[in-house]
C-alpha positions in Angstrom: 0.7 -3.0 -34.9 2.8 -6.2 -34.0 5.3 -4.3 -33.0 3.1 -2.2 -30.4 1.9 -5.4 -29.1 5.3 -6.2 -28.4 6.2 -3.1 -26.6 3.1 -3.5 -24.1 4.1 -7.2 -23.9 7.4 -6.0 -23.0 6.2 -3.4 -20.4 3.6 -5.2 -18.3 6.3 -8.0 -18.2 8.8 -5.2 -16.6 6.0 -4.2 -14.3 4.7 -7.4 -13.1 8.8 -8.4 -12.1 8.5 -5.5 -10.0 6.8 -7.3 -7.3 9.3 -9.9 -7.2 12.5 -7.2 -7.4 10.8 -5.2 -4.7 10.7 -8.5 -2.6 14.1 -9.0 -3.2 15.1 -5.2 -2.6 13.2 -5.3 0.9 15.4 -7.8 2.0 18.2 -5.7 1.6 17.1 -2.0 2.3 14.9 -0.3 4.5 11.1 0.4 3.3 11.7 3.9 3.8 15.4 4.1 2.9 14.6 2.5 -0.6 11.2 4.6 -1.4 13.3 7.8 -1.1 16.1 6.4 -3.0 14.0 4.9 -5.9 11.6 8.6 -5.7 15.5 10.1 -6.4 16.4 8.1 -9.2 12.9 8.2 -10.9 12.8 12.3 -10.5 16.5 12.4 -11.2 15.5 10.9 -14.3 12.5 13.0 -14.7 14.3 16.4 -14.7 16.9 15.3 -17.4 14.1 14.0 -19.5 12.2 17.5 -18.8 15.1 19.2 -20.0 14.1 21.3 -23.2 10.5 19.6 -22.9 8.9 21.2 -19.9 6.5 24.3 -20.1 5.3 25.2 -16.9 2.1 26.8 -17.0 0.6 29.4 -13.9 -0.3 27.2 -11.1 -3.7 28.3 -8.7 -3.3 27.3 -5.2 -6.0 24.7 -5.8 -3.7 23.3 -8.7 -0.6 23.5 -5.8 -3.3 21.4 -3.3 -3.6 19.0 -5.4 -0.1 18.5 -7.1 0.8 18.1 -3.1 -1.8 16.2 -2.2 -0.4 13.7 -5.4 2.8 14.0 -4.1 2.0 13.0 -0.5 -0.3 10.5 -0.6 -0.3 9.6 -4.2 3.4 8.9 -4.9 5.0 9.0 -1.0 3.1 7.4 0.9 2.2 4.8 -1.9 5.6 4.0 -2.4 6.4 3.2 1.6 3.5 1.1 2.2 4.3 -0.5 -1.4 7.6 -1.7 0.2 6.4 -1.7 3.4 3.5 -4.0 2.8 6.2 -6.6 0.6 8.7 -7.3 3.8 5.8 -9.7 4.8 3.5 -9.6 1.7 3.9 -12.1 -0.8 4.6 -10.6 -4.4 1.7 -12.8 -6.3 -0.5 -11.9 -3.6 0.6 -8.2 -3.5 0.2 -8.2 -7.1 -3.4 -9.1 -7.4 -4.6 -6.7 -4.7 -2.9 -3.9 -6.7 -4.8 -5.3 -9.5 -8.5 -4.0 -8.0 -7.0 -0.4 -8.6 -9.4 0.9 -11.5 -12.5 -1.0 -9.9 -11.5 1.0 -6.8 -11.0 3.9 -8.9 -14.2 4.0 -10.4 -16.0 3.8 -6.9 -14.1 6.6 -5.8 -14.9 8.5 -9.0 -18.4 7.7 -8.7 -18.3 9.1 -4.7 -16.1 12.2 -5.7 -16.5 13.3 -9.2 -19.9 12.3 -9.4 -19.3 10.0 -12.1 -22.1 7.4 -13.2 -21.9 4.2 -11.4 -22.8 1.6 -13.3 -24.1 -2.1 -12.9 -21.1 -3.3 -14.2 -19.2 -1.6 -12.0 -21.0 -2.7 -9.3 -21.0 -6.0 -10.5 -17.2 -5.9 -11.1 -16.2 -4.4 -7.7 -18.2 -7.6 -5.9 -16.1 -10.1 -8.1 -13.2 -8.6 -7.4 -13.5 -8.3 -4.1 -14.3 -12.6 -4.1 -11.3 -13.0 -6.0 -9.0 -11.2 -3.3 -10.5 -13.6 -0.5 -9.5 -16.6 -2.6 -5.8 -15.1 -3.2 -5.1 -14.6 0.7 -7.2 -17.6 1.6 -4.2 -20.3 3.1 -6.7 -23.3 3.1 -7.9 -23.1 6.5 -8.5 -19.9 7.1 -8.3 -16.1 5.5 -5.0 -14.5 6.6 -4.6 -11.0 7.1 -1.1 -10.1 8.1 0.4 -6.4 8.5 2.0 -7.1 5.1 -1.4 -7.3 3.0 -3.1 -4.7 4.7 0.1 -2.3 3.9 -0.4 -3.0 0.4 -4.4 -2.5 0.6 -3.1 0.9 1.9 -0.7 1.1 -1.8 -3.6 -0.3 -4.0 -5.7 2.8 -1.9 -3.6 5.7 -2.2 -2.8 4.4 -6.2 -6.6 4.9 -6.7 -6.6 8.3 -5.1 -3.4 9.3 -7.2 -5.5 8.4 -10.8 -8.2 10.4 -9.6 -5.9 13.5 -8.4 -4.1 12.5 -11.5 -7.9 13.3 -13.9 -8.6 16.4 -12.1 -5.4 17.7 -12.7 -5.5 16.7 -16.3 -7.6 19.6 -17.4 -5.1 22.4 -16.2 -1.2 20.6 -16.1 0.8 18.6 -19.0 1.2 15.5 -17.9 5.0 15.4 -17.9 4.6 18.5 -14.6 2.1 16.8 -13.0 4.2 13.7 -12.7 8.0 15.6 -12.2 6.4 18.0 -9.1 4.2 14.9 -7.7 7.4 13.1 -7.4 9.9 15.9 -6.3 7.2 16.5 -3.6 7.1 12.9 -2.8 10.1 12.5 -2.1 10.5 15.5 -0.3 7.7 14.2 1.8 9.9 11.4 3.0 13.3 12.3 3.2 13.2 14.1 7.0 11.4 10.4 7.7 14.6 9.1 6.6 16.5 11.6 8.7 14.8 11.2 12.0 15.8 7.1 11.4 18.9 7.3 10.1 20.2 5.1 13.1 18.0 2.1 12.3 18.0 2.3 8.5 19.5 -0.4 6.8 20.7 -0.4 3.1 22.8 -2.8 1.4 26.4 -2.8 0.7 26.2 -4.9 -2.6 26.6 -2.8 -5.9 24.6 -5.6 -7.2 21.7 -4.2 -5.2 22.1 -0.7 -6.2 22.0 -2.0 -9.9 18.5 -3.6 -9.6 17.3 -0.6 -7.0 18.4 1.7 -10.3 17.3 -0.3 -12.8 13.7 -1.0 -11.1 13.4 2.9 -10.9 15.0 4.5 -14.1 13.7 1.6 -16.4 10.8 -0.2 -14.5 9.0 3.4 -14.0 10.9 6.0 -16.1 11.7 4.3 -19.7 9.0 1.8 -19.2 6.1 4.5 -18.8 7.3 6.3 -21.1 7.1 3.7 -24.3 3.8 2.9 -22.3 2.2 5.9 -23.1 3.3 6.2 -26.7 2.1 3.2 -27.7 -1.3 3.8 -25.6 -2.0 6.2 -28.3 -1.4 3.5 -31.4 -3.7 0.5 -30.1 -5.9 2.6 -27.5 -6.6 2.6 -24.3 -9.6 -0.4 -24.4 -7.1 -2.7 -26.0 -4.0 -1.5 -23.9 -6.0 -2.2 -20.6 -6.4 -6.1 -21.5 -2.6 -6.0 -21.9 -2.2 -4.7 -18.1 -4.5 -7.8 -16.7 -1.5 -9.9 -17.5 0.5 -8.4 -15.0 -0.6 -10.1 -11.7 0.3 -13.3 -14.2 3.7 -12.2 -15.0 4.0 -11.6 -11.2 3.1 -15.1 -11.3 5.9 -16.6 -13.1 8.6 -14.5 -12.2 7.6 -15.5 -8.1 7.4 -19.2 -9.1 11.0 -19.3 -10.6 12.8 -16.5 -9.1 11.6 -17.3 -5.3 10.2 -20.6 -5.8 6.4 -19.3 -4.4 3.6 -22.0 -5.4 0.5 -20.8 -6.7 -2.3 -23.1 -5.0 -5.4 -23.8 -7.3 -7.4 -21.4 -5.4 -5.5 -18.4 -5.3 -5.3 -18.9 -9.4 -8.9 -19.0 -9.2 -9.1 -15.6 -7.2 -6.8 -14.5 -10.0 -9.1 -15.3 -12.7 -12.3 -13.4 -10.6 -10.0 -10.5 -10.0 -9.6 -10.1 -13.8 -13.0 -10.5 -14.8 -14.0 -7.9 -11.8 -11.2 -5.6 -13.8 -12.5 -6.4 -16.8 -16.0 -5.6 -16.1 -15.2 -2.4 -14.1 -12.8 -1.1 -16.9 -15.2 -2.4 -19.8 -18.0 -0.2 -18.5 -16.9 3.1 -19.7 -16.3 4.0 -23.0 -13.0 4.2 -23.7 -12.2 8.1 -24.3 -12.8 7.8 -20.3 -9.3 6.0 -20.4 -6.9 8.1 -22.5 -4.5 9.0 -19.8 -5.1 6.0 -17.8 -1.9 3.5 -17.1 -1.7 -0.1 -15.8 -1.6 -1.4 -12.0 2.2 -0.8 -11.2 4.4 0.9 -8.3 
């Protein structure tokens, strides 16, 4: 069991540097240009881990709706505003907001699935909600900027993907449902990328290349997938306490890779937007929670 604890260790640590790698990436590519690359590396990777393990059941045209409605606004558009939102966004601050994703999940189950919403969840959604005010608070005044309210639209479209993700559940294997929501993703984007090829700016380092790879293949591909087979040794209650350290680890690797300061306040928020989590993701038993995954993008 040590051992499994390790491996979770090791992957929220891998997703909470994300934050601070897609800062870093975002000064040298384009939000657009490096969404469509990293969605071509991640399904790149997809299809030759598909190989000899995909079975591709019938698909209804509702099934096809929904795999393209994932695709779209659950896995392109959340990557471009994700990247979008961190030219201007800081990563701690990015981090946290991300880290409302199940409460908001659970609201929108509630409003779409008709799932039961509970005090709890109520009571975790209002905490949560405090905590993000203390995080973006600067000490004189709340600050909004483009950056945080592109990353509201990530932590948004994230939510809508786990629910798209559920309903889908019942009829697809997971490994299709994630391969086609990605091809179609990045599909999606790619005439974007055409129609701006002027402006877009990439990098010309192989050093950034290397860490746009790595924070693809590994960060979402190999990460995920150790992830999800040790969600099935410890369980899905225990594995979700795991992911509330990754706004932390986004943290730590801000505080020495950029040199960003965490105030007293904004560690505060942190601590209310965990216990809003906690609460929220508490409230359900946790069969509810098999396929879910941590806050990440």
């Amino acid at each position: 069991m040590l051992r499994s604890y390790l491996l979770l260790i090791f992957c929220v640590t891998a997703w909470g540097s994300n934050f601070v790698f897609g800062k870093m990436l975002v000064a040298e590519f384009s939000p657009l240009f490096l969404s469509v690359m990293r969605l071509l590396f991640i399904a790149l990777f997809l299809l030759i881990w598909a190989k000899g393990r995909l079975t591709i059941p019938k698909l209804s045209r509702r099934d096809w709706l929904l795999v393209a409605t994932l695709g779209i606004v659950g896995v392109g558009i959340n990557q471009w505003s994700f990247y979008k939102g961190l030219v201007t966004a800081d990563p701690t601050t990015s981090s946290l907001i991300l880290a409302l994703t199940p409460v908001t999940t659970a609201l929108l189950a509630a409003l779409f699935l008709k799932e039961a919403l509970t005090w709890r969840m109520g009571l975790g959604a209002v905490i949560g909600t405090a905590g993000v005010l203390f995080v973006i608070y600067t000490g004189a005044e709340l600050h909004f900027d483009v950056g945080i309210l592109w990353i509201v639209l990530t932590m948004l479209t994230f939510a809508v993907s786990i629910i798209l993700v559920r309903m889908l559940g019942h009829r697809l294997p997971p490994l299709v449902t994630t391969l086609f929501s990605n091809l179609i993703g990045f599909g999606a984007l790619l005439p974007f990328v055409f129609a701006s090829l002027p402006q877009v700016a990439y990098s010309t380092q192989l050093s950034s290349w290397i860490l746009l790879f790595v924070t693809a293949v590994i960060m979402h591909g190999i990460v995920t997938l150790i992830w999800n087979s040790q969600l099935q040794k410890v369980g899905a209650a225990k594995a979700a306490m795991f992911s509330n350290l990754e706004p932390f680890i986004a943290m730590l690797f801000g505080f020495f890779l950029l040199a960003k300061p965490v105030t007293l306040i904004q560690l505060f928020g942190a601590l209310l937007i965990i216990a809003g989590v906690t609460l929220t993701t508490t409230s359900k038993e946790p069969r509810d929670h098999k396929s879910a995954s941590p806050v990440s993008s």
